[in-house]
C-alpha positions in Angstrom: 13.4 -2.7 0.0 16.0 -3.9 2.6 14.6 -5.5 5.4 15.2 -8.6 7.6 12.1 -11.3 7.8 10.2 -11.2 9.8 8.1 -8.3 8.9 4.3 -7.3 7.5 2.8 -7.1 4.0 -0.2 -5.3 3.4 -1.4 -6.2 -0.1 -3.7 -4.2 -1.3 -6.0 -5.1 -4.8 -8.1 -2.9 -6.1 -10.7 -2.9 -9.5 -10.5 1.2 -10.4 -14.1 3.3 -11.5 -13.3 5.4 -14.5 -14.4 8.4 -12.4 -11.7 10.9 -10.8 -8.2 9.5 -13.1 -6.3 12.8 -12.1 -7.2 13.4 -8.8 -6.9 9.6 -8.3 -2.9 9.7 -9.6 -2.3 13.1 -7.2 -3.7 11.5 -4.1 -2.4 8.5 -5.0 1.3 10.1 -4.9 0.6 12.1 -1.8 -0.5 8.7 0.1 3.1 6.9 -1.0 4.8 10.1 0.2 3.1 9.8 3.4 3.3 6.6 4.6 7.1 6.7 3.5 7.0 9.1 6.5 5.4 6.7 8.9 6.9 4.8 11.5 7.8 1.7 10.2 7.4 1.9 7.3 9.8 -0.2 4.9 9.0 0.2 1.3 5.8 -0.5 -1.1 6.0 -1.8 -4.9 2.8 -1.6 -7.3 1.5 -3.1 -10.5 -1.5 -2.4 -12.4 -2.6 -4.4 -15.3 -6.8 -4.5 -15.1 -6.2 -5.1 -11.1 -4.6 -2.6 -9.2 -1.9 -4.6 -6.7 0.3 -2.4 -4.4 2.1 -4.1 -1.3 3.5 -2.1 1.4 6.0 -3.4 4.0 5.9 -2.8 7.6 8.0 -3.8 10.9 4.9 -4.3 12.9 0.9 -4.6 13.5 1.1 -1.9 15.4 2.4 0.3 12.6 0.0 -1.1 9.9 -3.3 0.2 12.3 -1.8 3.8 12.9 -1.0 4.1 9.0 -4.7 2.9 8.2 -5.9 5.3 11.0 -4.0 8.3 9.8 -5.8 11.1 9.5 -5.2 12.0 5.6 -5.0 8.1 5.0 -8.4 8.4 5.9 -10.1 10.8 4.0 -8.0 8.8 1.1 -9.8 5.8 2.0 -13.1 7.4 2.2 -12.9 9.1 -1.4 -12.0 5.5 -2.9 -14.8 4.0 -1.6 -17.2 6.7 -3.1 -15.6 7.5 -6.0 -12.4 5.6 -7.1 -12.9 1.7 -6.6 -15.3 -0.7 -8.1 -14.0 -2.8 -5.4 -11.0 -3.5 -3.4 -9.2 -6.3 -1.0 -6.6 -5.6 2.0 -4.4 -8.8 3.1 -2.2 -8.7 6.0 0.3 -11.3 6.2 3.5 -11.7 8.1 6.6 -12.5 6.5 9.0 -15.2 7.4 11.3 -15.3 4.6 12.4 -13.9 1.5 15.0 -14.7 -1.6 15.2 -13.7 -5.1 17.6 -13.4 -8.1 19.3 -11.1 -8.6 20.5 -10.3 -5.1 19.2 -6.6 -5.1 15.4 -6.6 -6.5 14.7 -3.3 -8.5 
């Protein structure tokens, strides 16, 4: 990702059900395709080790409440509520600056 602070992080933490794996991956790739196609958007990164972490990074509030109230986003975050999560955690935060070594993070 290549952006200038200031700028929104949405961290998102999740604990996974065993239920659904497959259709979890699938949706899971169709939802990073999509909001690469939303306004605003500026790139995401993920871990999962036990906990689920994925971070996506946007230019503005604004952007962050029309991806959550996308229509396909949607029924994404309905079916992890009844079938994919234990439990989960969104944090907004702004921001303000940013370094790291080397100069271009993978």
């Amino acid at each position: 990702m290549n952006a200038t602070p200031p700028y929104y992080a949405v961290i998102f933490t999740s604990k996974r059900s065993a239920a659904g794996q497959e259709e979890y991956a699938a949706m899971s790739e169709a939802m990073e395709e999509l909001a690469r196609q939303q306004p605003g958007f500026l790139g995401m990164e993920h871990a999962r080790e036990g906990i689920g972490i994925t971070v996506s990074y946007w230019d503005s509030l604004e952007n962050i409440a029309r991806w959550k109230s996308q229509a396909d986003h949607q029924i994404a975050q309905q079916l992890g509520r009844r079938s994919w999560y234990e439990s989960y955690r969104v944090r907004i935060c702004r921001v303000e600056r940013e370094y790291g070594f080397p100069q271009e993070h993978p």
